[in-house]
N, C-alpha and C positions, 0 to 999 in steps of 0.2 A: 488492389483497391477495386470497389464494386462502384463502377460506370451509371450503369443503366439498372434501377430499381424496376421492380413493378411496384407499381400502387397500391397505396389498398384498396382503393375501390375495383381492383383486380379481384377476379377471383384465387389469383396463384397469392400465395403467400408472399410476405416480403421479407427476404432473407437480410439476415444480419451479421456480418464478419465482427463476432465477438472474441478479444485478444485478453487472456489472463496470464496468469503465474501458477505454475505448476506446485505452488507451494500449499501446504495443507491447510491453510487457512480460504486462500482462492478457492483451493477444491471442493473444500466443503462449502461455502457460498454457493457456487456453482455447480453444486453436483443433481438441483434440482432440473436447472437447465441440460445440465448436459447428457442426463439420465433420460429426459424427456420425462420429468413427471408434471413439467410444469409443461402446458402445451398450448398453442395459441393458432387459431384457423387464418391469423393475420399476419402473424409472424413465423418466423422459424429464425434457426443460430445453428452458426456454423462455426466453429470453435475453434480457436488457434492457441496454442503451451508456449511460451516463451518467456525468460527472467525479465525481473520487473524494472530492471534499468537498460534494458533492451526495447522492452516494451514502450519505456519512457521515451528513446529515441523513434519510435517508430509513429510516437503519437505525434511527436513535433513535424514530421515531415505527413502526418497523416493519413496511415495507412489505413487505420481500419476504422468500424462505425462503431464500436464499442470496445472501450480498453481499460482494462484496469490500469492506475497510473500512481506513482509517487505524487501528493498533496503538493511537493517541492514542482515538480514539472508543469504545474496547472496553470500558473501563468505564460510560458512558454508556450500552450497550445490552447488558451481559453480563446482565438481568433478562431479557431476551428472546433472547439468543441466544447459543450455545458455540462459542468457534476451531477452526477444521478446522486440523490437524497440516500438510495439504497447501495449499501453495498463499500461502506466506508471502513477499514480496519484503525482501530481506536485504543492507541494507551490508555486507561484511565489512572493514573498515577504510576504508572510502568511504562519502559518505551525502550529504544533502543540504550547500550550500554557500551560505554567508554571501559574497555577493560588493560590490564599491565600483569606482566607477571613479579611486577615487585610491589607491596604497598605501595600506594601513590595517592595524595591528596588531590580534589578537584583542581585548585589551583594551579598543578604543577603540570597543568595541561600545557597550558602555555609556551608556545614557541618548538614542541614536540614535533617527530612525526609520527601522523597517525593516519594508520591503513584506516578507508575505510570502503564499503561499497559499491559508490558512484557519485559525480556528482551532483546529480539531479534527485537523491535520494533525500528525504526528509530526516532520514538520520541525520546527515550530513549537514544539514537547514537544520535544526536544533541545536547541532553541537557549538556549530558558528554563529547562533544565536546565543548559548552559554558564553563561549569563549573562540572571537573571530580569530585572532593568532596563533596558527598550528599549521605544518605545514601536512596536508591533507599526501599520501600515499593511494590512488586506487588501484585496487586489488578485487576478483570477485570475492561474491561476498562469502563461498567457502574457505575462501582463502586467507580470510583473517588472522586467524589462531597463529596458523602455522608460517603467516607473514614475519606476525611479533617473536616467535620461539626463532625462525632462520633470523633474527637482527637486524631486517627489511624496515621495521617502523619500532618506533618506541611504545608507541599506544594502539589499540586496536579498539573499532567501532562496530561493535556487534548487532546483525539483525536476525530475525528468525531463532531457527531452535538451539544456536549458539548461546541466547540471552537462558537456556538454558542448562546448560550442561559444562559454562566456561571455568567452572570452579573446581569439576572433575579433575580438567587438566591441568592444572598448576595455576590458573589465571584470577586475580583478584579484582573485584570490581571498584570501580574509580568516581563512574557520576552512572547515574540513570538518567537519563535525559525527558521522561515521562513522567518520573517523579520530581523532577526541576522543575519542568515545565508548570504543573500541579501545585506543588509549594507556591512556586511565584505567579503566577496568572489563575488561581484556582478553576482551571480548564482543563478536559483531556487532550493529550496528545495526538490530533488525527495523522495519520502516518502514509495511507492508502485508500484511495477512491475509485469511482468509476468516471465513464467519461462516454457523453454519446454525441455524434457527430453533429455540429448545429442545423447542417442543410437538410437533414432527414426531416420526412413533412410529422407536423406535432404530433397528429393522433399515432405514429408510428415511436416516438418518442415516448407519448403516455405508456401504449403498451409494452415497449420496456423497461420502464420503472416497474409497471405493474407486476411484468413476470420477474426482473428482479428480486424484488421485497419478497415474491411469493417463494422464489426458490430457497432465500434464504431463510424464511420463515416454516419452507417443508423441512430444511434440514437440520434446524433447532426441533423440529416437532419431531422428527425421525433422526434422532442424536447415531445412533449406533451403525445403522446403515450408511449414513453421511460417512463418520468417523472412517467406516471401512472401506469407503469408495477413495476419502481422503488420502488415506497411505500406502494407498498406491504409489502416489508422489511424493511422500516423505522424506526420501531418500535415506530408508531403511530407519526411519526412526524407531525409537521404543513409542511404543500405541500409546502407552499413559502419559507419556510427554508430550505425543502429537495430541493427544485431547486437552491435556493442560494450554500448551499452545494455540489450540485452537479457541478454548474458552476462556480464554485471554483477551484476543483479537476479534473475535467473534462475537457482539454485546446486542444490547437494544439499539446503540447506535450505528450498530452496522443494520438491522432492519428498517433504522427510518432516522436521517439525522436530527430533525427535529429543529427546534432552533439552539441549542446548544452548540452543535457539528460545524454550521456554517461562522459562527460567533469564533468559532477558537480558531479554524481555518484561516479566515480576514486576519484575525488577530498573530497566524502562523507566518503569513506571507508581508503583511505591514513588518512585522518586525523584522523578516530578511531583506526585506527592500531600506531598513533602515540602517542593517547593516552593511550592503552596499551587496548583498548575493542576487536579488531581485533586482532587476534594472528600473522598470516601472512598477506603480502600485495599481494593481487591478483591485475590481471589485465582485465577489466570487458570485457565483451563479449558479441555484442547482434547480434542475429538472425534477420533476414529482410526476 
């Protein structure tokens, strides 16, 4: 954790321990900052890779001034920290996916186990927002697939490039959770946010949204060099998946939420506070 800032009215820069997810969609968000194409005489970022339900616990105890976080963890650490506008990964009637290797109706969720990622993950917040009765298995989230084929869980809750390629393997799809979501709330599914430390002084706050938006906005305007900075961390994916993947998650709403983002957000976390997942009901909050 960073103690002692300089100011800005320093002339030294004022550093920022920014924490993401190695995954190719962070990466590509990211890869303006961390490329230094976006650059600031006020700021600098210093960069920390770590999975995003690690991450999530890292926010609640507070480590860092900038984290990427699961939408599900936000109340959890909204006392320590406020949503950046920029930088939100977005189903828009796609989301995470309830998969089985047998045929299996929505319904027959119920009272299951099902592997799934974490649980502070917003997969996880949707599914129990679908259907609260299942008995939840965590597993990382590679570990899915091959949970349900060793016998571990009866259901498997897919995120990343699994929602992918689960069909390859024997696995049939069960519910989409983004396209639930979508039919019933006519909202997209926010799944993943940023988050900046509330104690940091505002004008330091501004200028990371600013260089936010802009990074993400360099690497929609330079699609191809992102894409390639991206898969590095793929973990060896095929490129035309990591771009479908990434041009999935990666929208308008991840450059500026807008007032849609934070509407489905409220509306994301009222409903797991209704379900008894959220203990209290916040009211969200984002930085610009």
């Amino acid at each position: 954790m960073i103690l002692n800032h300089a100011s800005m009215t320093d002339t030294s820069p004022f550093e920022i321990v920014s924490a993401h997810s190695p995954d190719s969609d962070d990466a590509y968000m990211f890869y303006g900052l961390a490329t230094k194409k976006i650059r600031s005489p006020r700021v600098t970022f210093k960069h920390v890779l770590s999975d995003i339900e690690s991450l999530n616990r890292k926010a609640v105890e507070g480590v860092y001034d900038l984290s990427a976080i699961s939408y599900h963890a936000y109340p959890s650490v909204a006392d320590k920290y406020v949503l950046m506008a920029a930088g939100s990964s977005i189903g828009d009637g796609y989301g995470p996916m309830v998969v089985s290797l047998h045929p299996t109706e929505p319904e027959e969720i119920k009272g299951k186990r099902i592997a799934i990622p974490g649980l502070l993950t917003t997969a996880y917040l949707a599914l129990k927002i679908f259907q609260p009765d299942f008995i939840p298995v965590v597993v990382p989230f590679d570990k899915i697939l091959e949970t349900v084929q060793a016998g571990g869980a009866d259901l498997g809750l897919i995120i990343h490039e699994a929602q992918l390629t689960y069909n390859k393997v024997g696995f049939h799809r069960v519910l989409d959770t983004g396209k639930w979501w979508k039919e019933t709330f006519g909202l997209p599914l926010p799944l993943g946010g940023n988050v900046l430390r509330r104690s940091l002084p505002d004008d330091v706050k501004s200028e990371c949204c600013r260089m936010m938006k802009d990074s993400i906005q360099y690497a929609l305007d330079n699609n191809v060099a992102a894409l390639e900075y991206a898969l590095q961390f793929a973990r060896d994916m095929d490129p035309r998946l990591a771009e479908k993947f990434v041009g999935m998650y990666v929208n308008h709403y991840t450059v500026d939420a807008g007032e849609v983002i934070p509407k489905a957000v409220q509306l994301l976390l009222d409903k797991g506070h209704e379900v008894g997942l959220i203990p209290n009901r916040i009211v969200v909050e984002f930085a610009r």
